[in-house]
Residue frames as a rotation matrix with the C-alpha (Angstrom) as fourth column:
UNK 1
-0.465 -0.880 0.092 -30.39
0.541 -0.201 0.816 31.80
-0.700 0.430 0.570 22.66
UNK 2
-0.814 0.254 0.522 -32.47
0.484 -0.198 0.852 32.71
0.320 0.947 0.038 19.49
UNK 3
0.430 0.873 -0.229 -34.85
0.896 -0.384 0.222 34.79
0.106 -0.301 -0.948 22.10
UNK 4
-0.103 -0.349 -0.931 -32.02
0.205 -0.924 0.324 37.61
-0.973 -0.158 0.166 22.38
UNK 5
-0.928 -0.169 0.332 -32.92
0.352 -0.105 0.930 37.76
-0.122 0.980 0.157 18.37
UNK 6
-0.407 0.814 0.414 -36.17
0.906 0.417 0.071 39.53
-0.114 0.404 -0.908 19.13
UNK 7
0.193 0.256 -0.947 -35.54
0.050 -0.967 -0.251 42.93
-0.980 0.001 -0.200 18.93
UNK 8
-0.646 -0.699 -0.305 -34.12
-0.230 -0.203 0.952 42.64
-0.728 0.685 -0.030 15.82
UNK 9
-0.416 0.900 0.131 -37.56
0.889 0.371 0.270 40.57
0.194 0.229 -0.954 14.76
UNK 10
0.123 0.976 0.182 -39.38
0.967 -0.076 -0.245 43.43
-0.225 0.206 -0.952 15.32
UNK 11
-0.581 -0.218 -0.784 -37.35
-0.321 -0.824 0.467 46.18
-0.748 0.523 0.409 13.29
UNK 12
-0.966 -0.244 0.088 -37.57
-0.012 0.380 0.925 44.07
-0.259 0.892 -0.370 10.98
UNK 13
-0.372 0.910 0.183 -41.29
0.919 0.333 0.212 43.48
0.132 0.246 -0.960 10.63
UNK 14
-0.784 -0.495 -0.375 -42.40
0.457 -0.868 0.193 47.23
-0.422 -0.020 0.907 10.99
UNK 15
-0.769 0.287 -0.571 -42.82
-0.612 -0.589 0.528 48.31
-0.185 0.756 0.628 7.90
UNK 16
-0.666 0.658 -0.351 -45.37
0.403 0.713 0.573 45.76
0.627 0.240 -0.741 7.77
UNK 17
-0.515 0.523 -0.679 -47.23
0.648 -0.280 -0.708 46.72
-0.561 -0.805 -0.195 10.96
UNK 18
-0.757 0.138 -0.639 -47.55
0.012 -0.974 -0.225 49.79
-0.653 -0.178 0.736 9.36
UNK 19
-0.653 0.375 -0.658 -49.13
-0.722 -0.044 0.691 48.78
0.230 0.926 0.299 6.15
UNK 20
-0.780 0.485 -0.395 -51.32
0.617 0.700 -0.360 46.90
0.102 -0.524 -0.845 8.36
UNK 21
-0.389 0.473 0.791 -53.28
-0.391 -0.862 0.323 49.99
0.835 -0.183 0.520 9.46
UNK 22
-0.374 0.568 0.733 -56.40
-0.869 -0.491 -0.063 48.73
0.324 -0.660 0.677 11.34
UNK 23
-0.501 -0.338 -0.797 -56.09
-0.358 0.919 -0.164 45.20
0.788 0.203 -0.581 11.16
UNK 24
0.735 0.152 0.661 -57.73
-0.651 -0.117 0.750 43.72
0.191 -0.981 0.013 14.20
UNK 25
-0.161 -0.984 0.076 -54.66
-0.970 0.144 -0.198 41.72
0.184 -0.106 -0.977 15.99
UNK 26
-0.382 -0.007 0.924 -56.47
-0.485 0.853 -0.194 39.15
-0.786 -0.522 -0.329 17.56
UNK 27
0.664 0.574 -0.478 -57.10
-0.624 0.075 -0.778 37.95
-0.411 0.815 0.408 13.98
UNK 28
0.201 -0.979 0.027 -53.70
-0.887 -0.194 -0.418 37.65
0.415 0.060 -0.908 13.34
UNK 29
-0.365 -0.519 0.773 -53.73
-0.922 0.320 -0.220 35.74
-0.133 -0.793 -0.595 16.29
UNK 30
0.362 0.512 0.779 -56.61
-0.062 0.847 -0.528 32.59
-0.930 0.143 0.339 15.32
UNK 31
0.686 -0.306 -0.660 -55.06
-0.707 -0.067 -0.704 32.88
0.171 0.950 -0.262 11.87
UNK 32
-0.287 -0.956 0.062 -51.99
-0.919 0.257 -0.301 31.51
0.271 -0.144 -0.952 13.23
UNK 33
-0.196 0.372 0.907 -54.01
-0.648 0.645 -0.405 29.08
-0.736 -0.667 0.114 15.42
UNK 34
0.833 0.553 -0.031 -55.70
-0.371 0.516 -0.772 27.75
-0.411 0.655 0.635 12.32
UNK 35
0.362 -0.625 -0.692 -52.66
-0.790 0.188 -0.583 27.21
0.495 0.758 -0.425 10.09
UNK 36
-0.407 -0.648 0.644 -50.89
-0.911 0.242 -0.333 25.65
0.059 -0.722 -0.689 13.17
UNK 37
-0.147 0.497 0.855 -53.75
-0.476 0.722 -0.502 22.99
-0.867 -0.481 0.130 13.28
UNK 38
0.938 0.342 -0.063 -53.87
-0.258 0.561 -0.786 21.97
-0.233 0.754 0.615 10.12
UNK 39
-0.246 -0.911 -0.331 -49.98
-0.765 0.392 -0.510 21.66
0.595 0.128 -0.794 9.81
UNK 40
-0.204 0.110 0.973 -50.57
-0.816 0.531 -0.231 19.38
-0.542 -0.840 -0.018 13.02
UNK 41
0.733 0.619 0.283 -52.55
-0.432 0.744 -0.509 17.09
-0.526 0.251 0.812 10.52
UNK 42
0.822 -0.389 -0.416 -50.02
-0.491 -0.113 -0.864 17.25
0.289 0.914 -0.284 8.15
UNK 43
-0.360 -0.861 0.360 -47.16
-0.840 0.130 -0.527 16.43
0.407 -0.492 -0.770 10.44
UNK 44
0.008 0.394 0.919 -49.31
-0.603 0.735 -0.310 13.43
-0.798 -0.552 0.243 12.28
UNK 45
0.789 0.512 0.340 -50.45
-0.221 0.753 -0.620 11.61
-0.573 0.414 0.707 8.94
UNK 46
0.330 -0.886 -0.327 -47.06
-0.944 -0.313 -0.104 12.07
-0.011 0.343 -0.939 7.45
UNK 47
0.976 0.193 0.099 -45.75
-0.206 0.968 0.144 8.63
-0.068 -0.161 0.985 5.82
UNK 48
0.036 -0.979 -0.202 -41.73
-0.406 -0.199 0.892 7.84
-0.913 0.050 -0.404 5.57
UNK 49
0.451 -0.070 0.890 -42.09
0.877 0.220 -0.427 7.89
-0.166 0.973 0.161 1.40
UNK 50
-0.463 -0.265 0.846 -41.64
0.872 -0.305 0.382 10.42
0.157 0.915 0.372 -1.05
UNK 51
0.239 0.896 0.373 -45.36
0.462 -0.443 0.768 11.65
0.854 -0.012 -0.520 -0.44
UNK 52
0.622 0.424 -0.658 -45.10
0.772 -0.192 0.606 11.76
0.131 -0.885 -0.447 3.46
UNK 53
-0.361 -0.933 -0.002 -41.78
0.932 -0.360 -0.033 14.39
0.031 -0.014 0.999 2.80
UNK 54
-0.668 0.445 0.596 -43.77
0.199 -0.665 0.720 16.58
0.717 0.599 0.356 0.96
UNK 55
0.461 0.884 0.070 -46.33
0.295 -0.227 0.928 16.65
0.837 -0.408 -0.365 3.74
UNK 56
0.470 -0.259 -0.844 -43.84
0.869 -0.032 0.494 17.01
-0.154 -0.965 0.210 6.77
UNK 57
-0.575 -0.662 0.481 -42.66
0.812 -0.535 0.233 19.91
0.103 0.524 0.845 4.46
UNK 58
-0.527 0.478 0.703 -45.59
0.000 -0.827 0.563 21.72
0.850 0.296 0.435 3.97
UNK 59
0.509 0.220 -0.832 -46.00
0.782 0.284 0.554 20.93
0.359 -0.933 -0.028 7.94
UNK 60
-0.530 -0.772 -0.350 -42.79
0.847 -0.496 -0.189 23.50
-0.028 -0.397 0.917 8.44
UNK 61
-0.737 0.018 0.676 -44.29
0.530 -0.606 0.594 25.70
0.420 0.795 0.437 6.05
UNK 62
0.044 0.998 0.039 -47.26
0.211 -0.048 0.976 26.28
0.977 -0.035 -0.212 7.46
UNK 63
0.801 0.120 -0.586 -45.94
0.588 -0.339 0.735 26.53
-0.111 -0.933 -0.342 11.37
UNK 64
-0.466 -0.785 0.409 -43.60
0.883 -0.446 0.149 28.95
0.065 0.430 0.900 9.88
UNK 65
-0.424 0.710 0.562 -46.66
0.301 -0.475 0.827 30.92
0.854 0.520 -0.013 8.93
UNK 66
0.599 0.740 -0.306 -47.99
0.415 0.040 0.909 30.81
0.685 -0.672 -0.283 12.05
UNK 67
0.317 -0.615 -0.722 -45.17
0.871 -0.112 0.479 31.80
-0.376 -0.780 0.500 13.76
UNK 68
-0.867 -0.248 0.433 -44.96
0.439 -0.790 0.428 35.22
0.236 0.561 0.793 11.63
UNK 69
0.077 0.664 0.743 -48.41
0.027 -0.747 0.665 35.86
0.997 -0.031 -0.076 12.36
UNK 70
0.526 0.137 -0.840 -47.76
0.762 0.362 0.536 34.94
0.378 -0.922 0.086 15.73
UNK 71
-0.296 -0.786 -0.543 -45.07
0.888 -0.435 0.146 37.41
-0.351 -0.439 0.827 15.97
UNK 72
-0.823 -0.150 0.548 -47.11
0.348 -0.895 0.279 40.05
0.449 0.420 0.789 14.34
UNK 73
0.460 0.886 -0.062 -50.50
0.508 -0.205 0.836 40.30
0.728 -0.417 -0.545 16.39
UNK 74
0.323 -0.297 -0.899 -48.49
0.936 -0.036 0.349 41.85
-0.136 -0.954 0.266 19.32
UNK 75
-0.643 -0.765 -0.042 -46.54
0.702 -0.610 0.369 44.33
-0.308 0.208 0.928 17.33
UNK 76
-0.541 0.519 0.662 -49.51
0.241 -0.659 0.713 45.33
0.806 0.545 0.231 15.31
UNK 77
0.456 0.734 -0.503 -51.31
0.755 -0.020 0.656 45.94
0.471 -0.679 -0.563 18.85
UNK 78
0.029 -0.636 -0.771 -48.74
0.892 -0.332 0.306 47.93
-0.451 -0.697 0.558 20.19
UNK 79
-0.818 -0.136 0.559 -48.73
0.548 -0.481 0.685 49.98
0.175 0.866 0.468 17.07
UNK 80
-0.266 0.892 0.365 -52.14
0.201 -0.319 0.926 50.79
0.943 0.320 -0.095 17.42
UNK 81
-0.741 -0.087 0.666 -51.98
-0.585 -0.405 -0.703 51.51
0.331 -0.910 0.249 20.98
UNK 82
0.431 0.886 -0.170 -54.80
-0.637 0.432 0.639 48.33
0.639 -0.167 0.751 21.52
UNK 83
-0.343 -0.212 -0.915 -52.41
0.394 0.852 -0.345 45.88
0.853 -0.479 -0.208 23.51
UNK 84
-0.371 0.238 0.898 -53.85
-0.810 -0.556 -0.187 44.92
0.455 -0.796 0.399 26.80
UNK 85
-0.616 -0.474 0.629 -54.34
-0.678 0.725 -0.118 42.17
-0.400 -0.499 -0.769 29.17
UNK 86
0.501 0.555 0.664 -56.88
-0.172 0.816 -0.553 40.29
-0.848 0.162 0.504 26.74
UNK 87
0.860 -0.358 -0.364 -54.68
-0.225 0.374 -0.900 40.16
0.459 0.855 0.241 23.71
UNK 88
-0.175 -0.977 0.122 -51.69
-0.925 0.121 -0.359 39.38
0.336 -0.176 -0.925 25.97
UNK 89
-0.243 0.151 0.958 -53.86
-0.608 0.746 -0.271 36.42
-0.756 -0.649 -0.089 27.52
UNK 90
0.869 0.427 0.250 -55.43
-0.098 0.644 -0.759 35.13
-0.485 0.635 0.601 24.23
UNK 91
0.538 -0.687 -0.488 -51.74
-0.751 -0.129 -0.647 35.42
0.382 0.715 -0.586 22.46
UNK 92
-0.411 -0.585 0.699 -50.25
-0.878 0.461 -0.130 33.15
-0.246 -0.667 -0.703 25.67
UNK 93
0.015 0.353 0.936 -52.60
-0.369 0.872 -0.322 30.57
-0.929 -0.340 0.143 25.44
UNK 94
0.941 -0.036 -0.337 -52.36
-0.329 0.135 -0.935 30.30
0.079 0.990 0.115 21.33
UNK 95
0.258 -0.952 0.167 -49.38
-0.960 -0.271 -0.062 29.86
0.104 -0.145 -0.984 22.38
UNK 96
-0.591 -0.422 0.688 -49.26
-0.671 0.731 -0.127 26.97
-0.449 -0.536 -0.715 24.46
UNK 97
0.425 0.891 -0.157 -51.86
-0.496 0.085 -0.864 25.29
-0.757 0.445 0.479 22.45
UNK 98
0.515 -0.647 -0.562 -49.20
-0.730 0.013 -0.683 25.68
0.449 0.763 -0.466 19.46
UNK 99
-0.238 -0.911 0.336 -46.74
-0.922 0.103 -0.372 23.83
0.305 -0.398 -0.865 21.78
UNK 100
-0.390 0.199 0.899 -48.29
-0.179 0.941 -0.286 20.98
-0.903 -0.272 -0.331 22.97
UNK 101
0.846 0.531 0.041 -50.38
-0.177 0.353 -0.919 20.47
-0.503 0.770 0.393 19.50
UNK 102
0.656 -0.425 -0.623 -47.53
-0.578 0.247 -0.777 20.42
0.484 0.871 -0.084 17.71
UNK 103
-0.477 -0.840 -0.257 -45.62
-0.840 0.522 -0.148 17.78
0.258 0.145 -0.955 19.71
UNK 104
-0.045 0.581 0.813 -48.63
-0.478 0.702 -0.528 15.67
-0.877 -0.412 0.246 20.35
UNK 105
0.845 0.043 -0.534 -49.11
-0.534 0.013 -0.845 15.83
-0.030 0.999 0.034 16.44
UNK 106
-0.319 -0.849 -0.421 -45.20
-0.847 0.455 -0.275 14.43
0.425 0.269 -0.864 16.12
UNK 107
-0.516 -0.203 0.832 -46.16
-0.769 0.538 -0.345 11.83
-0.377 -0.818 -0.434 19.00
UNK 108
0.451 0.813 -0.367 -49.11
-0.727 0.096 -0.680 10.91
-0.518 0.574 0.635 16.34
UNK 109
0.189 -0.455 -0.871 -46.64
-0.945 0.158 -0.287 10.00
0.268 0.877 -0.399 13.52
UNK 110
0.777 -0.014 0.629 -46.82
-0.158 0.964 0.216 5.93
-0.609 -0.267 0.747 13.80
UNK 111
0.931 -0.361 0.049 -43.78
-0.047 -0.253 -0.966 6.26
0.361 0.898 -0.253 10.84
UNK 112
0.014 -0.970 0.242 -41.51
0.006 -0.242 -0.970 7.45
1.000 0.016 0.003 12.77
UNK 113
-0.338 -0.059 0.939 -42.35
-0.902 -0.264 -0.341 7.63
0.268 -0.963 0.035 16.26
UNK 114
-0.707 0.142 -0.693 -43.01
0.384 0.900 -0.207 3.92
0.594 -0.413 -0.691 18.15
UNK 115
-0.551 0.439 -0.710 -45.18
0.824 0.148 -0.547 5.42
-0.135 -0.886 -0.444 21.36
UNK 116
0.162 0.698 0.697 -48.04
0.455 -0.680 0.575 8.19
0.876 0.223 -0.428 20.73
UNK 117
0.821 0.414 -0.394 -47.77
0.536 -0.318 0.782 8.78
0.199 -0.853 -0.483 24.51
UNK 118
0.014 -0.893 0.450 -44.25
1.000 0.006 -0.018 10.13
0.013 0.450 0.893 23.69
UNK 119
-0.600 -0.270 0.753 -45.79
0.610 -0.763 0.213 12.92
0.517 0.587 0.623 22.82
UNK 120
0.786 0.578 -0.219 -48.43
0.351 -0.126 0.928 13.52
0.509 -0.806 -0.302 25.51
UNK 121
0.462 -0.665 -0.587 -45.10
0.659 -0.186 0.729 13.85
-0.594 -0.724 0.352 28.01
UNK 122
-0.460 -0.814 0.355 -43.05
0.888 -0.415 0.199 15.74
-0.014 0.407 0.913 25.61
UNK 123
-0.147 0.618 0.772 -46.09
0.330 -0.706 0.627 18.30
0.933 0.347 -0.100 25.76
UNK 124
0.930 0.335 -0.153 -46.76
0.209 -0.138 0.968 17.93
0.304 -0.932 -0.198 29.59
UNK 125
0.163 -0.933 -0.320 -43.03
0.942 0.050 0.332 18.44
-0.294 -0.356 0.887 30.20
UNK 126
-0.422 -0.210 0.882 -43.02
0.727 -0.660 0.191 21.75
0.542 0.722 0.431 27.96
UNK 127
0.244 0.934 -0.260 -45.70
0.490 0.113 0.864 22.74
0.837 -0.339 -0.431 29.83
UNK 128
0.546 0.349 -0.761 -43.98
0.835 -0.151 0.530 22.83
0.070 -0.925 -0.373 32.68
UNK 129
-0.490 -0.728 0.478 -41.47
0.828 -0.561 -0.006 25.17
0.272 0.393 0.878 31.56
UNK 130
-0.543 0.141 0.828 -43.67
0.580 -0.650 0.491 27.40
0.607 0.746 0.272 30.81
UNK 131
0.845 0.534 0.039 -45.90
0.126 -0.269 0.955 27.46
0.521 -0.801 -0.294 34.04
UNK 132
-0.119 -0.658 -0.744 -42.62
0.951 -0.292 0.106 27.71
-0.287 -0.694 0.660 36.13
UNK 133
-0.595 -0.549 0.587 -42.48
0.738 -0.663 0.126 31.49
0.320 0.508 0.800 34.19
UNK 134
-0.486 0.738 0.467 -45.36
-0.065 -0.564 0.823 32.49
0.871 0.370 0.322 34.74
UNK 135
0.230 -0.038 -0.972 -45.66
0.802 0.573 0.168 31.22
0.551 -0.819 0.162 38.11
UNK 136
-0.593 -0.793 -0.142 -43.50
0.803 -0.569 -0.178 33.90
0.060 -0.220 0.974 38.98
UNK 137
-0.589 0.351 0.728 -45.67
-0.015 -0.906 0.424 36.60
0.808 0.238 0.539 37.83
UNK 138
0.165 0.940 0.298 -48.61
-0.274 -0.246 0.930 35.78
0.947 -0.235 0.217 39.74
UNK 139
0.580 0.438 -0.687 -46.86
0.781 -0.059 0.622 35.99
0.232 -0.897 -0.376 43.19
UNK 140
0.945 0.267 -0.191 -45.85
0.251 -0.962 -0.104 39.39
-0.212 0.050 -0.976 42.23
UNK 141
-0.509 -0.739 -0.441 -42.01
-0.043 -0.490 0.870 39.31
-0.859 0.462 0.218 40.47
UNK 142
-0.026 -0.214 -0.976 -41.59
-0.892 -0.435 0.119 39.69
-0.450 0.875 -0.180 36.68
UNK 143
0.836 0.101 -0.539 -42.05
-0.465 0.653 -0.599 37.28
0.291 0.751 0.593 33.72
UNK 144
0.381 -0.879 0.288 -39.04
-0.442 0.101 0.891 34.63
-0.812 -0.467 -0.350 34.69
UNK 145
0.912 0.110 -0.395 -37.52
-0.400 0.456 -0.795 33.56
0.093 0.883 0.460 31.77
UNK 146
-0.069 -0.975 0.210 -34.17
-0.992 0.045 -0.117 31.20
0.105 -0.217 -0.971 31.22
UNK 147
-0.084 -0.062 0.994 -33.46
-0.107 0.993 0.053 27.83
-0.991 -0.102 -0.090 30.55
UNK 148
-0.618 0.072 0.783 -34.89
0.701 0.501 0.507 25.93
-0.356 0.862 -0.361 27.24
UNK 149
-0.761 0.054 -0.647 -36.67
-0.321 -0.897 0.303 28.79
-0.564 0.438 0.700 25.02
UNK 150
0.389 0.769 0.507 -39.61
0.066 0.526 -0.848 28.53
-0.919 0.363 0.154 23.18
UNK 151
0.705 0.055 -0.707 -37.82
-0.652 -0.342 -0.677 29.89
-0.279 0.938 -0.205 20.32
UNK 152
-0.321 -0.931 -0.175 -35.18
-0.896 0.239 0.374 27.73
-0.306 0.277 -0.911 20.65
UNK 153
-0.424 0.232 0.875 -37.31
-0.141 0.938 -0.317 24.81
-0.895 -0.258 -0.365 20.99
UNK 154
0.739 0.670 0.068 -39.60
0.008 0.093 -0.996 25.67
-0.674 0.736 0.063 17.76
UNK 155
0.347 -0.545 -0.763 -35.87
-0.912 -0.005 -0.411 26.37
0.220 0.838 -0.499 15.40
UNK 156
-0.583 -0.740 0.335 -34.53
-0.707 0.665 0.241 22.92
-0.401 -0.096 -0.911 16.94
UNK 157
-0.176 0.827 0.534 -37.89
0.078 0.552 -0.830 21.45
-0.981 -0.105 -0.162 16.40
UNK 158
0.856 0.339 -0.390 -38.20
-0.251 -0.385 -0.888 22.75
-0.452 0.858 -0.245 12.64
UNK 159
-0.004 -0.723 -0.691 -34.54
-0.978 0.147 -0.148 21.54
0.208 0.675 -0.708 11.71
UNK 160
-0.430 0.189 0.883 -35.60
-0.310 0.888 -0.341 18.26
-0.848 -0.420 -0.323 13.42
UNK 161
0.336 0.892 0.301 -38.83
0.095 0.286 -0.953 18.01
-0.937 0.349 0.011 11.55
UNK 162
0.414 -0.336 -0.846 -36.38
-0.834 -0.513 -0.205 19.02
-0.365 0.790 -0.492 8.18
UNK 163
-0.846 -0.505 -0.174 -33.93
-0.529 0.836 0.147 15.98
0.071 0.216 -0.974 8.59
UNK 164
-0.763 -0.279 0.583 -36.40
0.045 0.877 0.479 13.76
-0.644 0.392 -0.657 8.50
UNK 165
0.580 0.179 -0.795 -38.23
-0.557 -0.625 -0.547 15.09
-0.594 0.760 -0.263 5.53
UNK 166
0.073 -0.762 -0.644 -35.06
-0.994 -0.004 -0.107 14.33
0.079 0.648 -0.758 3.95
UNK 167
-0.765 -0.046 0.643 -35.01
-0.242 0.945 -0.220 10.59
-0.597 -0.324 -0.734 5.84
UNK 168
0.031 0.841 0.540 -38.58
0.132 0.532 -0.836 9.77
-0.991 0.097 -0.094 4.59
UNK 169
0.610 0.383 -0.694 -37.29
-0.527 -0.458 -0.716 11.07
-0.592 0.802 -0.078 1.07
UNK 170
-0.070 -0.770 -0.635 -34.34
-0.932 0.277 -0.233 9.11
0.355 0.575 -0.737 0.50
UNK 171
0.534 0.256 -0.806 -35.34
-0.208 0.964 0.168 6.05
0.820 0.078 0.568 2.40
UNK 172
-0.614 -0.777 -0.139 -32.56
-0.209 0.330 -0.921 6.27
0.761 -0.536 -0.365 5.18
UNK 173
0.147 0.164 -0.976 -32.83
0.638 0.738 0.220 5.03
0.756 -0.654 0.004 8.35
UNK 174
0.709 -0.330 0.624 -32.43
-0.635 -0.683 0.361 6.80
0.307 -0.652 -0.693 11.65
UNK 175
-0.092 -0.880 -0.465 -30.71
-0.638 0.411 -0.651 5.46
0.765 0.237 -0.599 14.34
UNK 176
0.463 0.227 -0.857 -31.17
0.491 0.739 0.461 1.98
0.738 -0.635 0.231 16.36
UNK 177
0.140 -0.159 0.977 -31.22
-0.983 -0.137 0.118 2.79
0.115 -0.978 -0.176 20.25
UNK 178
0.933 0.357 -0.040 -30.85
-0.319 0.874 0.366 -0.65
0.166 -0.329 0.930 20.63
UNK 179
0.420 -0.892 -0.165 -26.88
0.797 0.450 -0.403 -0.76
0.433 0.038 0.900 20.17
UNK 180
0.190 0.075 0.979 -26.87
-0.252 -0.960 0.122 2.25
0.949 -0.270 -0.163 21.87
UNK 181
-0.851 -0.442 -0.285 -25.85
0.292 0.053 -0.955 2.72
0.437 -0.895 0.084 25.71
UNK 182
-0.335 0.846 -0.415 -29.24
0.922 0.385 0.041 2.49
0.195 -0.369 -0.909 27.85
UNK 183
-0.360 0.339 -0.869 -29.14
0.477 -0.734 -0.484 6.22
-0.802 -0.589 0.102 28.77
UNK 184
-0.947 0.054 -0.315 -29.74
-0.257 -0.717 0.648 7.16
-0.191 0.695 0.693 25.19
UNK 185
-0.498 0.822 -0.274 -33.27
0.627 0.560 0.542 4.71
0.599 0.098 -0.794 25.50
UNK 186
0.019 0.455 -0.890 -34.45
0.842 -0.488 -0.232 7.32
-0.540 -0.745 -0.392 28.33
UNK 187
-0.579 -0.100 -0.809 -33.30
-0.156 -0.961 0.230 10.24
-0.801 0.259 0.540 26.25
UNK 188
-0.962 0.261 -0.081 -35.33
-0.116 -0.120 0.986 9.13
0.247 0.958 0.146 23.27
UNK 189
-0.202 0.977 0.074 -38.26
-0.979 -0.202 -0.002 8.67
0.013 -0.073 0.997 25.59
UNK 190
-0.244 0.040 0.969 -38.35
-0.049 0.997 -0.054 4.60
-0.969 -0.060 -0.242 25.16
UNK 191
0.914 0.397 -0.088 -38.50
-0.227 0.318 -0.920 4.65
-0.337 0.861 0.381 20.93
UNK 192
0.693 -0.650 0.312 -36.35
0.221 0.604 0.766 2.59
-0.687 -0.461 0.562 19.51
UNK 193
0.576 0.173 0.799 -35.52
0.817 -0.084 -0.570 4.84
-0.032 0.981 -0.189 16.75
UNK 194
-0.546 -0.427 -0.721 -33.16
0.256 -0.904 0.342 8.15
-0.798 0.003 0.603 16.69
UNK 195
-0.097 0.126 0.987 -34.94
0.995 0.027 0.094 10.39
-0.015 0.992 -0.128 13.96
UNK 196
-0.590 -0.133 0.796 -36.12
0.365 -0.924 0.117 13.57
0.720 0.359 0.593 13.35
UNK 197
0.013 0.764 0.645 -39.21
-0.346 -0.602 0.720 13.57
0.938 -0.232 0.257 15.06
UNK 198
0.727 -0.196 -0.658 -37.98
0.655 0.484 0.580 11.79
0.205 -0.853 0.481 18.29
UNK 199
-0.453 -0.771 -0.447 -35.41
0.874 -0.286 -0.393 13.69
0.175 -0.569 0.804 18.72
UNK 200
-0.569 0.289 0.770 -37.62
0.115 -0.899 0.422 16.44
0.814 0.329 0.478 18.39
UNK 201
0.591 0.767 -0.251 -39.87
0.088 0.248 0.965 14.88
0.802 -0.592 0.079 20.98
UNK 202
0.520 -0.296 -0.802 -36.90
0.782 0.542 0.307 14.71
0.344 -0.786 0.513 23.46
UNK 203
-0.376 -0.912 0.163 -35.45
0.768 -0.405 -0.497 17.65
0.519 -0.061 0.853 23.37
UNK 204
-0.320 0.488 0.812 -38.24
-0.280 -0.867 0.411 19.45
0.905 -0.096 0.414 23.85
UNK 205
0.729 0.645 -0.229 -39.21
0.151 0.175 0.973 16.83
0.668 -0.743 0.030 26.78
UNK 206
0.096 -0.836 -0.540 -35.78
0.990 0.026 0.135 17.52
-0.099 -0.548 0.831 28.75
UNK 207
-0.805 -0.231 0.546 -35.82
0.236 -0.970 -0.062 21.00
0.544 0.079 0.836 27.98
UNK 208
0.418 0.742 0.524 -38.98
-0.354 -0.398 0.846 21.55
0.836 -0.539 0.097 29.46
UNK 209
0.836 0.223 -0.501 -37.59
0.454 0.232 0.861 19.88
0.308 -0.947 0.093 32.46
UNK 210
-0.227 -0.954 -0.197 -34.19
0.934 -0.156 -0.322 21.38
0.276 -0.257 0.926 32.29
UNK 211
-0.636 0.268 0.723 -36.58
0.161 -0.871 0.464 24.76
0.755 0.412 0.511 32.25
UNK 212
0.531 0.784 0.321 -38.66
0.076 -0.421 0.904 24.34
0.844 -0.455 -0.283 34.97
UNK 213
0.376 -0.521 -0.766 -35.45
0.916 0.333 0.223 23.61
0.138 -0.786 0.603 37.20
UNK 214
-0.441 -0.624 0.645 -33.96
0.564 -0.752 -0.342 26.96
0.698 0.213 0.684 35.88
UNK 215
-0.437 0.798 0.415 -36.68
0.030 -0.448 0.893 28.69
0.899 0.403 0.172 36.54
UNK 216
0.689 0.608 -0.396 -37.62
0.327 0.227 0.917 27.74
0.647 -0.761 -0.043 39.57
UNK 217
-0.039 -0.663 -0.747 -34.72
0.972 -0.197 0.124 28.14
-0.230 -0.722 0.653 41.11
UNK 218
-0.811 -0.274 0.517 -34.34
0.345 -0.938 0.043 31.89
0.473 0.213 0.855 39.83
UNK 219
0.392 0.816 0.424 -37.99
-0.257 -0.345 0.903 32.41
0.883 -0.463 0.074 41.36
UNK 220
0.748 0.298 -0.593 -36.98
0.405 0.502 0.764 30.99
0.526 -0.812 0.255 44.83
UNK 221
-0.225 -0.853 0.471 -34.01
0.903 -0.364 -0.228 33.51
0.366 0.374 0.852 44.64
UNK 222
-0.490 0.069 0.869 -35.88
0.160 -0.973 0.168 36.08
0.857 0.222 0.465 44.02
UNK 223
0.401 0.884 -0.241 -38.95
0.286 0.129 0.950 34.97
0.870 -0.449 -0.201 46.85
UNK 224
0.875 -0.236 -0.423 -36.31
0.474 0.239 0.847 34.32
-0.099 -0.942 0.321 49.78
């Protein structure tokens, strides 16, 4: 959904390119990387006080950042007439990097998340998404895209990572899976918690599988 919003992302960012000049991009690009890893810390050590808000805050903040520069290392290549297949390979893999670090990092959080390994699958599921797409390329169709978005995942994942912010500031509570009907224990992954960052962890681990089904099937379409 919030991937047909990327032409509009790069009117919008331009005038910036421009006043970039000579920038090198793949700066741009480990810039992002860096921020992205220290949020990671920020989001892992996160406690459910006052304090740990403030840190799951300046967690957003920070893969916010990264996702702006992320979205500008391409543009400002293109600008400059430098894109080519090593800033399109080092931008992918920053990529996926981003994606699994930041839900291994959530899987971290001992606060809010019961199982670390939570996040290990919620990354290896993403994962596949993504390799179904690519897949595609490299026995000679087009990029395949469709299903669960990265962008969607990273805005569902960032209002996730908001509510509970707000939870660990006011003290609430998520919600017991235990009084819960058994299929919502599988959707949360096996924590016994609804919260921010679980749900964050599940959506993204069912999307990645609801993505590699898409995906696949649109490639086996195209093959046969």
């Amino acid at each position: 959904m919030f991937e047909k919003m990327r032409e509009r992302w790069t009117n919008t960012i331009q005038p910036l390119v421009v006043r970039m000049g000579d920038l090198d991009p793949s700066s741009l690009t480990w810039a992002s990387l860096g921020l992205a890893i220290v949020s990671f810390y920020l989001l892992s050590q996160a406690t459910n006080d006052a304090l740990g808000a403030g840190w799951i805050i300046g967690g957003v903040i920070l893969i916010l950042l990264a996702g702006i520069l992320d979205g500008l290392d391409g543009a400002l290549a293109r600008h400059q007439g430098t894109d080519g297949p090593y800033g399109d390979f080092l931008d992918h893999t920053i990529d996926r990097v981003v994606d699994v670090g930041l839900l291994v990092a959530i899987g971290m959080n001992a606060s809010f998340v019961d199982d670390p390994s939570t996040g290990l699958l919620a990354g290896l599921l993403t994962l596949f998404g993504s390799y179904m797409g690519t897949q595609a390329q490299s026995v000679g169709l087009g990029r395949i895209y469709g299903g669960f978005s990265r962008a969607d995942r990273m805005v569902l994942t960032i209002l996730s990572l908001l509510v509970v912010s707000w939870q660990a500031y006011t003290g609430a509570s998520g919600i017991s899976i235990d009084s819960l009907h058994w299929a919502m224990e599988v959707f949360n992954l096996g924590n016994s918690e609804l919260n921010g960052m679980t749900f964050a962890l599940a959506i993204s681990a069912w999307g990645g599988v609801y993505t590699f089904l898409v995906r696949f099937v649109k490639t086996r379409a195209q093959l046969i």
